[in-house]
N, C-alpha and C positions, 0 to 999 in steps of 0.2 A: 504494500500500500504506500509506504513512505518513496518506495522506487518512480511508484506513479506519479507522486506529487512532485517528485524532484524533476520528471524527465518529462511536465507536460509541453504540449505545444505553445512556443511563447508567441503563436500564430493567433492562438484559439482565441485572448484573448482581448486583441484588437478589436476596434469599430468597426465594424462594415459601416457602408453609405447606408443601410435601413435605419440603423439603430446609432447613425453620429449623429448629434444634434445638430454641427454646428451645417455639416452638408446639405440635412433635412433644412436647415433653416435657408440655406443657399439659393435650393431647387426650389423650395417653396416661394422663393421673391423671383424666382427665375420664371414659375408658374406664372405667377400674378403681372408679372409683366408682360408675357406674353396671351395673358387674359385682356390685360388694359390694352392693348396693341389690336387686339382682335375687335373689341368692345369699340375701339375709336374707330377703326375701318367700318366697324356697320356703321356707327353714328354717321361717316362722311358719307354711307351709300345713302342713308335716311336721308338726310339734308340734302343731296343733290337731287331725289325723287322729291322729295318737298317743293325744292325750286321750279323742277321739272312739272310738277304738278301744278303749281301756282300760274307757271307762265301759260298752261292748257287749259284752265281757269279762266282767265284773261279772255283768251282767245275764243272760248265757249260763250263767255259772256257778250264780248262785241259782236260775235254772227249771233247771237241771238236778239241785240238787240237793231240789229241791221234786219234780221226777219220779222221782227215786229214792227217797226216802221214802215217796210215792202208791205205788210200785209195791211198796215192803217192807210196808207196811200191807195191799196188798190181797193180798199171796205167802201174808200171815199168817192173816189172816182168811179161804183159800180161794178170793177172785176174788170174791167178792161178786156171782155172776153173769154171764150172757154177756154179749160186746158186740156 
C-alpha cells in the first residue's frame, strides 16, 4: 500500500481543462463573446430589415395615396368610361 502511494502518477493529479477553473473561466468569456458577436450580427440583420421595411412603407403609402386621388378624380369626372 505504502509502495502505491509512493509510486503514484504525479500525472493523475493535475487539472485537466474540465475541472481548471481558471480555463473554464477563459472559454467561458471566450463563449460569451462569441454569443455577443452572434447577438450583434442579428441585431445589424434586424435593423437593416427594419430600414428595409420602412422604406417599402413609404412606398406603399405614396401608390396608395396616388390611387386614391386617380380614383377621387375619376368618382368626379363620372369614370371616364368602361374598363
Amino acid at each position: 500500500m505504502l509502495r502505491a502511494l509512493i509510486h503514484r502518477d504525479p500525472a493523475s493529479h493535475h487539472r485537466t481543462p474540465e475541472n481548471n477553473p481558471l480555463k473554464q473561466k477563459k472559454q467561458n468569456g471566450q463563449e460569451r463573446k462569441a454569443k455577443h458577436r452572434e447577438l450583434e450580427q442579428q441585431l445589424a440583420e434586424r435593423q437593416e430589415e427594419l430600414a428595409r421595411l420602412g422604406v417599402e412603407e413609404q412606398s406603399l403609402v405614396r401608390v396608395k395615396a396616388e390611387q386614391e386621388a386617380l380614383l377621387a378624380r375619376l368618382t368626379e369626372s363620372g369614370g371616364g368610361g368602361a374598363f
